[in-house]
PLY file of the C-alpha trace (Angstrom):
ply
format ascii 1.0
element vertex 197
property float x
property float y
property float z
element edge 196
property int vertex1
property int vertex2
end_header
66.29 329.72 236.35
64.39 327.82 239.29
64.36 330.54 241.31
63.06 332.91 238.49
60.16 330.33 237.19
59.37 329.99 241.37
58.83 333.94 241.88
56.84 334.06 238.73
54.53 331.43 239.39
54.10 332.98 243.04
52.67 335.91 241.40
50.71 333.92 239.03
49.02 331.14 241.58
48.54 334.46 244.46
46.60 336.04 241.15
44.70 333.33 239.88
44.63 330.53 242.08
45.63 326.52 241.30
43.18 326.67 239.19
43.70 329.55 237.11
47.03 330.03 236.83
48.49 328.76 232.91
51.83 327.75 233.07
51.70 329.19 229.39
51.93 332.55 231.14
54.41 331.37 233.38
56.87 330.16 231.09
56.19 333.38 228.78
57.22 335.47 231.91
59.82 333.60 232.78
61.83 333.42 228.80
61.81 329.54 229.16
59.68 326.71 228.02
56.62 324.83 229.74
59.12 321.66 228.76
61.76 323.52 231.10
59.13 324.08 234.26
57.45 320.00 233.70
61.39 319.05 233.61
62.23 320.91 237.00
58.95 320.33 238.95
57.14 317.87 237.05
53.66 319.44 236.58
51.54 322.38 237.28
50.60 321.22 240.91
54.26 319.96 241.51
55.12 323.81 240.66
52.47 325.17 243.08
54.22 323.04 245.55
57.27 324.01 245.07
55.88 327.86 245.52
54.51 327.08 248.94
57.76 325.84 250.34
59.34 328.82 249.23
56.64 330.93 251.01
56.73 328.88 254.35
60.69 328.41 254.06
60.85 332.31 253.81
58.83 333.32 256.94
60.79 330.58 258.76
63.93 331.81 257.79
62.93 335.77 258.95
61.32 334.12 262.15
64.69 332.33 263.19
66.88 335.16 261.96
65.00 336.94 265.41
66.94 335.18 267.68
64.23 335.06 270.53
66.70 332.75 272.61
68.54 336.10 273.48
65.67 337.78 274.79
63.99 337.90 277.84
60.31 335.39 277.48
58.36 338.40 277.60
59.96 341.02 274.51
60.90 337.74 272.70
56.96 336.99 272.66
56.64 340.31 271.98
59.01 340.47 269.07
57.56 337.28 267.44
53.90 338.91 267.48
55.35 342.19 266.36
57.39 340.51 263.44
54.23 338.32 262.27
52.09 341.33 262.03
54.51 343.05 259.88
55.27 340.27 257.58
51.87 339.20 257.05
51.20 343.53 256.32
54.02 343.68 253.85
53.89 339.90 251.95
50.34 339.95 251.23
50.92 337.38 248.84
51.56 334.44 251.45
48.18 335.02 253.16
46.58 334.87 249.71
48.19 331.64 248.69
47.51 330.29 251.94
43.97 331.04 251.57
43.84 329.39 247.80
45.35 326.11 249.79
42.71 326.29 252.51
40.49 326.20 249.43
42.11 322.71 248.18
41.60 321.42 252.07
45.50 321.61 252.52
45.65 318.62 249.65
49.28 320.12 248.64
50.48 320.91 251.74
49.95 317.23 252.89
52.26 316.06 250.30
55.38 318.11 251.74
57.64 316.66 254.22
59.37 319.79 253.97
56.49 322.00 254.97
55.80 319.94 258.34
59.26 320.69 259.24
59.36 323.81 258.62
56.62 324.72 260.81
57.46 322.55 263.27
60.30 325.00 263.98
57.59 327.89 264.47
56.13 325.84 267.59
59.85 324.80 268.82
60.74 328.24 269.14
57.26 329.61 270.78
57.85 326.85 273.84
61.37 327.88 274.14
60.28 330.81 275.06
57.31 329.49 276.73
58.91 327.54 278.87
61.08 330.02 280.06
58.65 332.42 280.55
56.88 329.98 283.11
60.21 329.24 284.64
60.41 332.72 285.66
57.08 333.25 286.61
56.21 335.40 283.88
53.51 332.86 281.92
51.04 330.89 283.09
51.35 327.51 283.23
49.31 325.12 281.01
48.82 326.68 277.66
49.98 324.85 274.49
52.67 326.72 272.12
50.91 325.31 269.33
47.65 327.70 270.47
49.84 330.84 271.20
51.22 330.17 267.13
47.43 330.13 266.45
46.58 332.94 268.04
49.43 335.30 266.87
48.91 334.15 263.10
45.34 334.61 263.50
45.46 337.93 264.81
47.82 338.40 261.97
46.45 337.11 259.08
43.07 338.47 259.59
44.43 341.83 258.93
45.27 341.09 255.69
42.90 338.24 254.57
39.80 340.60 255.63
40.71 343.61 254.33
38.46 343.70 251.44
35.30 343.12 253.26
36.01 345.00 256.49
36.66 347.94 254.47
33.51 347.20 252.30
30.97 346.17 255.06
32.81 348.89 258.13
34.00 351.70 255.41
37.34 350.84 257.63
40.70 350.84 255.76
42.41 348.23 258.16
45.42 348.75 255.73
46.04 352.48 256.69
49.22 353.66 258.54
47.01 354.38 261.90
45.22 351.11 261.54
48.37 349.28 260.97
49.81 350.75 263.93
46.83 350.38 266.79
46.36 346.76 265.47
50.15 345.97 265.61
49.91 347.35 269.23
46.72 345.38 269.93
48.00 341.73 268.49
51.23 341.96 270.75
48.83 343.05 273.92
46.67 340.07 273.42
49.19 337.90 272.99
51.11 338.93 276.15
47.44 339.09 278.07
46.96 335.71 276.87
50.49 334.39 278.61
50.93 336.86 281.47
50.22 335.85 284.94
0 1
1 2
2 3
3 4
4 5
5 6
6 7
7 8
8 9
9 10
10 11
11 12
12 13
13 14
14 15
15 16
16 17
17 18
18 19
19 20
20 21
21 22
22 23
23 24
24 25
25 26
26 27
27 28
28 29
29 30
30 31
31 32
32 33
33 34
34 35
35 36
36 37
37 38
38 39
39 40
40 41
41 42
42 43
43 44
44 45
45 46
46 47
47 48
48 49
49 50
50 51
51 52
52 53
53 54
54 55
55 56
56 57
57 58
58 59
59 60
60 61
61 62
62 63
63 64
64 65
65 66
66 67
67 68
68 69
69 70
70 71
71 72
72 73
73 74
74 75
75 76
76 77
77 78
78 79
79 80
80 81
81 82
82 83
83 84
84 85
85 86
86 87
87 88
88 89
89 90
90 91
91 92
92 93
93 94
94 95
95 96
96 97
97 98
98 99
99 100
100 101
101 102
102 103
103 104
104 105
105 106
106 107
107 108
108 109
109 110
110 111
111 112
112 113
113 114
114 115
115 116
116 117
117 118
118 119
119 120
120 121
121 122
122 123
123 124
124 125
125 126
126 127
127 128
128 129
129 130
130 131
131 132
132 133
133 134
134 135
135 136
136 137
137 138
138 139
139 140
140 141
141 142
142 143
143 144
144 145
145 146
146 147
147 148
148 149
149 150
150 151
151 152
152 153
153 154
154 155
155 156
156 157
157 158
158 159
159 160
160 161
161 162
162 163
163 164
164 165
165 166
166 167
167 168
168 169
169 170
170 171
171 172
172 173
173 174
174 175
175 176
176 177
177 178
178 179
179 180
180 181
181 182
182 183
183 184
184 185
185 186
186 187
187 188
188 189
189 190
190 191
191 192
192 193
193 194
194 195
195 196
């Protein structure tokens, strides 16, 4: 039932926003009752909390499920870029709900110990690698993992936060198969130009 009332109310708060989103709807969608959702997470905003761990605890879980300990610094680098461009590409609805809680200044994110450790685990992994690429001579010395995360979920999330208006202002469809593939191409060569002696 939790998990059920969680995917719904993804869909609903990626729609509408915190704001927005009824928890009417939700419970409609969901065959339960509003008194069912308050009883498992409290209120609307403890609900919309709940949704973002499940969005951050998902791309963690795919991030650590690439093993980049077993490759060498420069593919594992490589890998990580190429993965976050394709998840960000095919779960549209994390960038969006990211986006609504840039919108609330991070408020909800603030209030979730599980969140910071979560993510922490993202930057762990990125100077593992890091630091074995400048062991080997691969990477430059001196650049901070937490910058190379930026950069690759920048690169990333653009792509699908900007789609709208690109294609609007540019007439470019950065969501087409041959966009999707030179972009892919161009966010793992920047990264590795970024670290690469």
């Amino acid at each position: 039932m939790r998990r059920n009332i969680i995917a719904v109310a993804s869909a609903e708060f990626v729609e509408n926003g915190l704001s927005g989103a009824r928890v009417d709807e939700i419970a409609a969608k969901t065959a339960t009752s509003k008194r069912m959702i308050y009883y498992y997470f409290g209120d609307k905003e403890g609900l919309y909390l709940a949704v973002l761990e499940e969005m951050y605890a998902r791309i963690r879980n795919f991030e650590r499920s690439l093993d980049l300990a077993a490759l060498p610094p420069r593919e594992a680098i490589a890998a990580l870029a190429g993965f976050t461009f394709d998840y960000h590409v095919e779960n549209p609805d994390f960038v969006r709900l990211v986006m609504v809680e840039n919108i609330h200044h991070a408020r909800h994110l603030k209030s979730s110990r599980k969140i910071g450790e979560l993510n922490l685990s993202a930057i762990e992994m990125i100077r593992e690698v890091y630091q074995r690429g400048v062991g080997e001579g691969l990477f430059r010395e001196g650049l901070d993992p937490v910058d190379v995360h930026l950069t690759i979920s920048a690169l990333s999330f653009y792509n699908v936060s900007n789609r709208a208006t690109i294609r609007q202002v540019f007439g470019y469809d950065m969501g087409s198969a041959d966009a999707l593939k030179r972009r892919r191409a161009c966010v793992i060569e920047t990264v590795l130009r970024l670290l690469c002696r």
